[in-house]
N, C-alpha and C positions, 0 to 999 in steps of 0.2 A: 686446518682443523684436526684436533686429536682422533685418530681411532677410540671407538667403547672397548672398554678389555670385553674379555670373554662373559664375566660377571656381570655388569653391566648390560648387555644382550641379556644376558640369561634371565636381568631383573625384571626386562623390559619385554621380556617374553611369557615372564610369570606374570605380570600386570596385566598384558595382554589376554592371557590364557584366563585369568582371575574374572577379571569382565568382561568373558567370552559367558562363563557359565555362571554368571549373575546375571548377563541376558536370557540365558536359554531360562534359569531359576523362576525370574522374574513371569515369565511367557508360560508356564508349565502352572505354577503361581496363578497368570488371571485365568487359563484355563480351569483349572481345580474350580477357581470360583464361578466360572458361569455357569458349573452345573448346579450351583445355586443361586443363583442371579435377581435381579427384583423380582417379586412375586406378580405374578401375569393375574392381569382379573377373569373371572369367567365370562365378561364381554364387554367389551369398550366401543363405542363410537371416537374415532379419533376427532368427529367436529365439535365435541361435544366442550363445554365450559369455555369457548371463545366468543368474541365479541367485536365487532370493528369498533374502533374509540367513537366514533359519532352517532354509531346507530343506539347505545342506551340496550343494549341490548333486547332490543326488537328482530323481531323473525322477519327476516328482507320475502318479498312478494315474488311469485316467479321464480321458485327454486329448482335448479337445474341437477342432476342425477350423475356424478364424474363417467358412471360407465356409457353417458348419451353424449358425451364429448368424444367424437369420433371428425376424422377427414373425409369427406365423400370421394369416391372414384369419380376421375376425370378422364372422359373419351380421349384415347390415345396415348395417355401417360406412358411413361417404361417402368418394369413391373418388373422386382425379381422375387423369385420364391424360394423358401427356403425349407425344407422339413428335418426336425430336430426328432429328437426321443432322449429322455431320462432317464439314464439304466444306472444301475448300481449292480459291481461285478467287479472282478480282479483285473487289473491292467498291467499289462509290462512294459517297463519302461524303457528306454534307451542306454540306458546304463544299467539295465540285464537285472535289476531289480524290479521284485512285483510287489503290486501293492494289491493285496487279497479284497479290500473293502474299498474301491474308488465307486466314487458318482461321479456319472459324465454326462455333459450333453452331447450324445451321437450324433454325427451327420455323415458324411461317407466314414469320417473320420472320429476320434475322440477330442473333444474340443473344437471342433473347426473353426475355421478363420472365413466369415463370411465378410465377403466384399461388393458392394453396390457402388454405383455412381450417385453424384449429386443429380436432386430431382427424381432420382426412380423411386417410388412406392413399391416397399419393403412389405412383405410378407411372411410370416415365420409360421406355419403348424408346429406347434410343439407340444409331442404326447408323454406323457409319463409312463413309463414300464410297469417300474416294481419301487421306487421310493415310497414309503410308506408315509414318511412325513408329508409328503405334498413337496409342487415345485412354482415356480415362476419366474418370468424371467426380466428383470430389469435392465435397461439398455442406457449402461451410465453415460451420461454427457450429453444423450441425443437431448431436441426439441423435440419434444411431440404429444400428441394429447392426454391428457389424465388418463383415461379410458385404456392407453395403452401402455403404462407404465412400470406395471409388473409387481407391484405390492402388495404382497397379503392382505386382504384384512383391509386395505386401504381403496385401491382399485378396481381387484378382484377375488375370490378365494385363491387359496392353493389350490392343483392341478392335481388330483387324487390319485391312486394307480389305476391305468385303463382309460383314465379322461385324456381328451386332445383340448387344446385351446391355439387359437390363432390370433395372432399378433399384427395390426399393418398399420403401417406409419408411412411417411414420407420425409425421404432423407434431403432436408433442406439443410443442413451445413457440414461443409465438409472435412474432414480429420478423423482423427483417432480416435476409439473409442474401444469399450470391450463392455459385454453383458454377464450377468450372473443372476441366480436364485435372488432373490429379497422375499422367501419364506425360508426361516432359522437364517438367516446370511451368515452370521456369522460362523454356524458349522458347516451349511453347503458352500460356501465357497471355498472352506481349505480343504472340504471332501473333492473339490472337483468340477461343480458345476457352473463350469465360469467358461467363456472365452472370447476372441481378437473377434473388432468389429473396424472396416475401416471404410471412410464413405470419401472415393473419390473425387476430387475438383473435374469440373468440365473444364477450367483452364487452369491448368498448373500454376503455383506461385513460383514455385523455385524447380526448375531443370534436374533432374537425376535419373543416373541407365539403371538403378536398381532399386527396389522396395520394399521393404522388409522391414515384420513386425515379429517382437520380441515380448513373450509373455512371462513377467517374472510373479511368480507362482511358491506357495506351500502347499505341499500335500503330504498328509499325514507326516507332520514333521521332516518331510524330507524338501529342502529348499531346492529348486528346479528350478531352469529358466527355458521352456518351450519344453517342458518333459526329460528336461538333459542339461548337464550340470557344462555342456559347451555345443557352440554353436558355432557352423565354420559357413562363410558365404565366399563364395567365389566371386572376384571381382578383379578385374585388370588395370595394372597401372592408369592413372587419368581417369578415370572414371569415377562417377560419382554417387554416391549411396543415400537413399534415404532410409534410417532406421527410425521406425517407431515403436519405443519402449511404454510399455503399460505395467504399471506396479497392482496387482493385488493383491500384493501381502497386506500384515498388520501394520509393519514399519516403514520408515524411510529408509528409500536405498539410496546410495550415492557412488555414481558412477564417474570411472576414470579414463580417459583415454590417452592410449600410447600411440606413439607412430604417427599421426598426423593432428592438426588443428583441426577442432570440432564446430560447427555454428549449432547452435539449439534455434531451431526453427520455425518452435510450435509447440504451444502448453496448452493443453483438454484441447485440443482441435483449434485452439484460434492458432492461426498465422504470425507470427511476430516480421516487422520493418526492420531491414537490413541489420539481421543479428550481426555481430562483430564474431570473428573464430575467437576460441576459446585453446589455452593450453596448460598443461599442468594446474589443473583445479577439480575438485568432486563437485559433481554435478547431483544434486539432489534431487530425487524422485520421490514424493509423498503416497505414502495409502490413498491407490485410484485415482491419481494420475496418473498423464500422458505429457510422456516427453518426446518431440520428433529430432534426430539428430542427422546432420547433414553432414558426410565424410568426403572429403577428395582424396582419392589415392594416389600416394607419393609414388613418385620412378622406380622403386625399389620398397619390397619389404612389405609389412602387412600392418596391420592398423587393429589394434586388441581394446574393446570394450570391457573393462570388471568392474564389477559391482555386486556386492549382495555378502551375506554372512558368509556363505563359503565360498569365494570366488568366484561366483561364476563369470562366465566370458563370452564375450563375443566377439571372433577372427573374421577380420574382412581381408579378404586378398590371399595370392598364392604364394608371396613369396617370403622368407624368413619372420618370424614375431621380433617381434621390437625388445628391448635387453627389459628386463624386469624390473619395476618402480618402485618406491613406496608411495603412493596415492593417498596413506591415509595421512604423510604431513603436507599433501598438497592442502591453499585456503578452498575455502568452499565460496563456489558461484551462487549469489545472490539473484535469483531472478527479476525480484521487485526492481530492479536497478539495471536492468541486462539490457532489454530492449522493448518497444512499443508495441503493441495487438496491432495490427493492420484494419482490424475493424472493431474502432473502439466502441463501448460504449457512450454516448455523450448526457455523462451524468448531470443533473442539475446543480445548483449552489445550494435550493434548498429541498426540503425532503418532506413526502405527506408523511411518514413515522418513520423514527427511531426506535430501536429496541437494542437493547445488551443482552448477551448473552455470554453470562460468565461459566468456564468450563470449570470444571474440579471433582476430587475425587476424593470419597470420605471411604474409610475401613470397615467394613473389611471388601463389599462390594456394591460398591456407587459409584456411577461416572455419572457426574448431575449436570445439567444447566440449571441456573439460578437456584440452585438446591435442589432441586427436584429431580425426579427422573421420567424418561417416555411418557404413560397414560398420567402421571399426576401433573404435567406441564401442561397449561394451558394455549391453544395454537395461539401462532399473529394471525389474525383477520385482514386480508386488504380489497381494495378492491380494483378492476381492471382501470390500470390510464396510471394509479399510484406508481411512486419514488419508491422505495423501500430501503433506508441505510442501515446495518446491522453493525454493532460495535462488536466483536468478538476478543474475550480476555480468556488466556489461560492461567490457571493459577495453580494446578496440578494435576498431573496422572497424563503432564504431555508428554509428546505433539499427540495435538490432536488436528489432525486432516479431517475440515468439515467441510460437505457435497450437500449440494443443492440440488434438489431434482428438478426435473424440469425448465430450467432457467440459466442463464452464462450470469456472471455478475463482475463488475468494476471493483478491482483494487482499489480503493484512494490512498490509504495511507497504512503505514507499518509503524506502531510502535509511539504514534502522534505525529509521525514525520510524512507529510504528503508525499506520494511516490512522483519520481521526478518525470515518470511515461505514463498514458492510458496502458492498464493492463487488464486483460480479461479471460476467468479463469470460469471452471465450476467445482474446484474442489482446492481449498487454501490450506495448506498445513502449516497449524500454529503452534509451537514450539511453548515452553514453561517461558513460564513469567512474559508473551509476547503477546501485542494485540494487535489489534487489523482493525479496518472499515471496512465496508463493502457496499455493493449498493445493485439493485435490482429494479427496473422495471416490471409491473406487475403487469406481463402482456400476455400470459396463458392459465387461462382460467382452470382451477382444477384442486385438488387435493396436493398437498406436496411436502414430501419429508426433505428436514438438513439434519442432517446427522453426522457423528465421526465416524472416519470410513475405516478408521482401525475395529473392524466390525465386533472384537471382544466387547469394545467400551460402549458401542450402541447397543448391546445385548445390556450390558449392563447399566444401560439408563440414559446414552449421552444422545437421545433421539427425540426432533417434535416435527410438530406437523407446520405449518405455512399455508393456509386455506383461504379462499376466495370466497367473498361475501356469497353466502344463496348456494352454495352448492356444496349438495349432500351427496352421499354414498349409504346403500345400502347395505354394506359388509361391512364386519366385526372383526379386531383382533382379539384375543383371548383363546380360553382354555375349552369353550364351549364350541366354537369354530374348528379350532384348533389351527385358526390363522396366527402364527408369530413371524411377521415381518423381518425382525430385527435377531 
């Protein structure tokens, strides 16, 4: 093969450089506009204009309160507790940069990485300092009751300066996961208030001597990954590593690894059936996803995770880095196609509803489904025991990475093409011009937003609700609350 003359590099540097800062353009771009973003009403009921297809729009008997859906305490359970605070203040980072204006959730630490076991009932006080906007804290991926699910305006109010609110659930599946604010999301989470959540197996799927979770992060324009643009884990020949990477940025990252064969062993917390290793390929990580990676370390030499706008890294091992790639002409690993959920869902043939929901985005600031945006979309209504299949189309302003709360749901098909494994996710990123199915059992009663988790575009309209026959909420988003979820 010919060497590029010098010129040739250079062209290929200025291309590269050229749609480095029509990225940054573009981000700066939807920034500007969500400081004007769809206009917020002075008070919305998010149940409000839904209807289940059968009931005629009739008011169901026996309506239930989201904030009364709660878990009772069980004599004897294991119980961990946790106490948070909301502060806004300057932080210094690891790379000897401060950031004057950060919000964080406090615990010993800034961000902490709280860990529980499967089966313990989770407990969180969480007090607000001095955020003036209000705070709350949403716990992406978990199962757990409406009641405690951390939405403005939808669940609960925001958390005022000086108010405490406490949080408890019961950690029934185990994986990866991370929480953040869902009042303003889309500015607290890149101010800071976001972090690792990870809820142990009582019996391991897959054997590893080490564990370790990777938060890849914006803050105030500065791309981080754990606070620190690298990260170095000590690990000894033979040994085996489990990383769990959590994206909450706006983008897709896609991550490369050197030095040894990778297996992905876990997408949103489910488990995947005898992943195959993986080599020279980017590994895609969507907006709030969780990808878990399983590394073996070779006899010799260390094993280098990169990923993200500005390289950031992650070194496993003590001994030499692996020679330097380019990763971005490796292909990209297709997950749809990778390997099985371990615990699938067992979707039916046929389905109580369908609904489509076509993504898009009209100028100067709209991210719509079906045209519309947030409060003018009308929820789905289901009710407990229902199928629920969702068609999702993007037709512009992708990817859009869309989350479900409350609920895991089945892949079926990409693009019209049945996927060739049960795969089960809670957050699918759908890319332009690409579509999905998906499909949900309606097993937890409650209020429930899907939204794109590129949290710009849910500020800017790409957000509805998902409600349960009969069950209402007290609380208001709007300008009158000053509850803004999204």
């Amino acid at each position: 093969m010919t060497k590029p003359t010098v010129d040739a590099k250079g062209k290929r540097r200025r291309i590269r450089f050229t749609a480095f800062r029509l990225v940054k353009l573009f981000s700066a771009f939807a920034l500007l506009l969500s400081a004007c973003g769809p206009h917020m009403p002075e008070e919305h009921d998010v149940t409000a204009g839904g209807h289940h297809p059968s009931s005629h729009g009739k008011k169901t008997a026996n309506a239930v309160s989201c904030t009364d859906l709660k878990e009772k305490p069980q004599a004897g359970e294991p119980v961990k507790t946790f106490h948070l605070t909301a502060r806004a203040g300057s932080l210094q980072l690891d790379s000897g940069k401060t950031v004057e204006d950060a919000w964080m959730f406090y615990g010993p630490d800034p961000q902490p990485e709280l860990r529980v076991q499967e089966g313990d009932r989770v407990i969180v006080h969480v007090k607000n300092e001095n955020i003036r906007e209000g705070v709350t804290i949403h716990w992406h991926g978990v199962i757990l009751p409406c009641s405690q699910d951390g939405v403005a305006g939808v669940t609960q109010d925001a958390i005022r300066p000086g108010e405490t609110f406490t949080y408890e659930w019961i950690a029934r599946h185990a994986g990866t996961y991370w929480y953040h604010s869902h009042q303003q999301s889309s500015l607290q989470a890149r101010k800071g208030l976001i972090g690792k959540l990870v809820v142990e197996p009582k019996k391991p799927t897959f054997a590893y001597d080490k564990d370790v979770t990777v938060l890849l992060q914006e803050l105030d324009d500065e791309q981080l990954a754990n606070l620190a643009n690298r990260l170095h884990v000590h690990a000894d020949p033979g040994e085996t590593v489990r990383l769990r990477v959590i994206n909450s940025r706006n983008s897709t990252e896609r991550l490369t690894v050197s030095g040894a064969p990778v297996k992905v062993v876990s997408i949103d917390g489910n488990d995947l059936m005898n992943p195959p290793p993986v080599e020279k390929a980017r590994i895609p990580v969507g907006s709030g996803q969780r990808l878990d990676l399983l590394v073996n370390m070779p006899a010799q030499g260390a094993v280098k995770i990169t990923g993200g706008e500005k390289k950031e890294s992650v070194v496993l091992g003590r001994g030499p880095e692996p020679p330097a790639s380019d990763g971005n002409r490796w292909p990209e690993l297709d997950l749809t196609r990778y390997a099985a959920s371990r615990s699938p869902l067992p979707a039916p043939k046929s389905f109580d509803q369908t609904h489509t929901l076509e993504l898009d985005w009209s100028f100067p600031h709209r991210f719509t489904i079906n045209g519309k945006v947030m409060h003018e979309i009308p929820p789905i209504v289901v009710r407990e025991g229902e199928w629920i299949r969702l068609r999702i189309v993007a037709k512009g302003g992708a990817p859009h990475p869309m989350h479900l709360h409350g609920h895991r749901f089945a892949v079926l098909s990409k693009n019209g093409a049945p996927l060739p494994h049960p795969l089960v996710m809670d957050t699918v990123n759908v890319n332009q011009d690409e579509s999905y199915e998906i499909a949900f059992l309606a097993d937890n009663p409650g209020l429930w937003m899907i939204h794109c988790h590129n949290l710009t575009h849910a500020y800017l309209g790409m957000s509805m609700m998902i409600n349960y026959e009969g069950v209402t909420t007290p609380h208001r988003i709007g300008t009158k609350s000053g509850n803004h979820p999204d």
